[in-house]
C-alpha positions in Angstrom: 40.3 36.5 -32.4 39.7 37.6 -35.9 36.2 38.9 -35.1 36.9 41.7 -32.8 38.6 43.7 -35.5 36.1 43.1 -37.7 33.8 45.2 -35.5 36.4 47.3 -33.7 35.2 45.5 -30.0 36.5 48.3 -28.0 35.6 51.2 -29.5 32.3 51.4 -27.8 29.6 49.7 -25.5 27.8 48.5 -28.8 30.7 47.1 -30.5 31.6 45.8 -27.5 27.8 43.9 -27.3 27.7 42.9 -30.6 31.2 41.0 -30.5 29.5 39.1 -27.9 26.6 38.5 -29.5 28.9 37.2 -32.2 30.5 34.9 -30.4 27.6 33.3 -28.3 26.0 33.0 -32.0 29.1 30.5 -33.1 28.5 28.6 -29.7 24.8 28.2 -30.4 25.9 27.3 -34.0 27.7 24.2 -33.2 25.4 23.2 -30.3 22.4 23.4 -33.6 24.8 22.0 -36.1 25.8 18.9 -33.4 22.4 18.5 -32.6 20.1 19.1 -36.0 22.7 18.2 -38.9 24.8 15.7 -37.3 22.2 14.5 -34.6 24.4 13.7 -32.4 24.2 14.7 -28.5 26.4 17.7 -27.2 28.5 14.9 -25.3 29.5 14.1 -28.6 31.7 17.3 -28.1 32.3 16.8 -24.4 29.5 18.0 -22.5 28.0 15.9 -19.8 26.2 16.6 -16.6 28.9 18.9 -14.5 30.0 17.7 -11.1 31.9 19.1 -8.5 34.7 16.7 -9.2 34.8 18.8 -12.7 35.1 22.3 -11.7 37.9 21.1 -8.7 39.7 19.8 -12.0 39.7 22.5 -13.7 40.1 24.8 -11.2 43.3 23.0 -10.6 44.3 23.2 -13.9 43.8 26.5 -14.3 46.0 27.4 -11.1 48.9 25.4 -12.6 48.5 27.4 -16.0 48.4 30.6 -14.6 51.6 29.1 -13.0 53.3 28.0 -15.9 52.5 31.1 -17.8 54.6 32.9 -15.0 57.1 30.7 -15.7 57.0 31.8 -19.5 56.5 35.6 -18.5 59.5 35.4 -15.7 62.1 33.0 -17.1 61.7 31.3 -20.5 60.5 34.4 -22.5 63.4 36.1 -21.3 66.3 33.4 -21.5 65.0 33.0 -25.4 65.2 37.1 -25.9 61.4 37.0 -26.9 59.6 39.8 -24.7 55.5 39.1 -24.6 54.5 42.7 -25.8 51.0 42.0 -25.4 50.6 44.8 -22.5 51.8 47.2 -24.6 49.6 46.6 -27.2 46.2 49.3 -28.2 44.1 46.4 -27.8 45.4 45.8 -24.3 45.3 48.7 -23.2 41.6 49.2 -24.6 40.7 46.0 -23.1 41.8 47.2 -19.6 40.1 50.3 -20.5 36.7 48.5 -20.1 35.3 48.4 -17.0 36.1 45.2 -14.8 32.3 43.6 -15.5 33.1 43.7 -18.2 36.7 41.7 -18.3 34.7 39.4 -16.4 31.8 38.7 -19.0 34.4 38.5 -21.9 36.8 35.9 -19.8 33.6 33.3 -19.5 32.5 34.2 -22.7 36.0 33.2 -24.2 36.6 30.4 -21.9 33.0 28.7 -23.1 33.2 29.9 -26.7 37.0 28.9 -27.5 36.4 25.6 -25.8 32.9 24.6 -27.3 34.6 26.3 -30.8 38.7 24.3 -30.7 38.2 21.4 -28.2 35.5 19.9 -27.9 33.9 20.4 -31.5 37.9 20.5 -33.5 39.3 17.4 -31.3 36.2 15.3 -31.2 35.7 15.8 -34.8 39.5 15.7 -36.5 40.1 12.1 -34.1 37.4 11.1 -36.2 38.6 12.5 -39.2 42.0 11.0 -38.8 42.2 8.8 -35.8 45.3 10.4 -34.7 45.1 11.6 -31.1 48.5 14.0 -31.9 46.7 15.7 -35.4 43.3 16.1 -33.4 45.4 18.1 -30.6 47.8 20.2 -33.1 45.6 21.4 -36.0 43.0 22.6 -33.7 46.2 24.2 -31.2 47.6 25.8 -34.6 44.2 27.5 -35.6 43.6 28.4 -31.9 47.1 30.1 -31.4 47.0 31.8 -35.2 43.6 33.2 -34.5 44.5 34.9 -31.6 47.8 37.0 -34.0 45.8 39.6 -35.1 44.4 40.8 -31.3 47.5 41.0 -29.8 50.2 40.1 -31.8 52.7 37.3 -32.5 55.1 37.9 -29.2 51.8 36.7 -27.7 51.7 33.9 -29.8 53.8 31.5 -27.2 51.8 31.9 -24.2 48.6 31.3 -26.6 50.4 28.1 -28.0 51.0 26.9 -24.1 47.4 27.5 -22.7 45.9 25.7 -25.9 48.7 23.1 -25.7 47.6 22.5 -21.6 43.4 22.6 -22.4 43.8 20.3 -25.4 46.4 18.0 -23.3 43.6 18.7 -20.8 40.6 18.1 -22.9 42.3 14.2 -24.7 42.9 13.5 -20.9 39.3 13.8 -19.7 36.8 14.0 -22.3 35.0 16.7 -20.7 33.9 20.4 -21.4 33.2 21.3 -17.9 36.5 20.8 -16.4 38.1 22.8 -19.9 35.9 25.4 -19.6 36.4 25.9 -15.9 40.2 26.0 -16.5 40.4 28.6 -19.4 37.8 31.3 -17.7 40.4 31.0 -14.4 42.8 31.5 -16.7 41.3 34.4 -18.6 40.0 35.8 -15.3 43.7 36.2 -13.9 44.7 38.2 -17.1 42.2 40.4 -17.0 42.3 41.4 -13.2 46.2 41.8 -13.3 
């Protein structure tokens, strides 16, 4: 995301801190602008009471990502000649650098923020907008995949395209935050382990 450079998040245990603090700030953002501008509920963005039906949803889909993206890693990437350099990036490397407590805060942290930040809040608000299902998913996906360039690069930019094509495909389908937000942080979670 365009914010870590800003504040060069690995470089140290306060830059690593205050890019957190960054992002939890745009989370509580929206959840004030929803609430005191707009006055509207946060279910207006897709949060309702969690259930255990939810998280089993999103657990799922986040398995089957995982899955697909090893499809992408082991035979698609490859057939098209496009290698995913991402591992051999600095900001990989500094990311894996960072003790695993770490990973572990920043996957939740960017499976809440990115889905409060381009699902919930960009798709509720562009169908809207435009009443078109297929613009709601794809400028949102676009701005998500873009974003994520400057981190790690654009062979990246595939596998970023595919897990915000399956969470917005996920996020139309059900209409709920919960099950989105359990999905990305298995997702993140698994990258950050392996």
């Amino acid at each position: 995301m365009p914010i870590g450079p800003w504040i060069h998040e690995f470089e140290n245990t306060t830059h690593l801190l205050a890019n957190e603090a960054i992002w939890w700030s745009l989370v509580c953002f929206v959840f004030l602008y929803v609430r005191k501008v707009e006055r509207r509920s946060l279910q207006s963005i897709g949060f309702s009471s969690i259930e255990l039906s939810h998280a089993a949803l999103g657990l799922i889909a986040g398995v089957l990502t995982v899955f697909l993206f090893g499809i992408m890693y082991l035979y698609i990437l490859p057939m098209l000649g496009i290698g995913d350099g991402i591992a051999s990036t600095h900001n990989a490397a500094e990311l894996m650098a960072t003790p695993l407590w770490w990973r572990l805060i920043s996957a939740v942290r960017a499976g809440v923020a990115e889905e409060v930040i381009f699902r919930g809040y960009a798709i509720e608000r562009t169908i809207e907008l435009t009443r078109n299902r297929a613009i709601a998913v794809l400028a949102p996906l676009a701005v998500f995949t873009f974003a994520h360039v400057p981190i790690w690069g654009w062979s990246h930019a595939p596998i970023v395209a595919l897990g915000g094509l399956v969470f917005s495909l996920l996020y139309v389908w059900r209409r709920n935050l919960w099950t989105n937000i359990v999905a990305h942080v298995v997702v993140d979670v698994v990258a950050v382990i392996t």
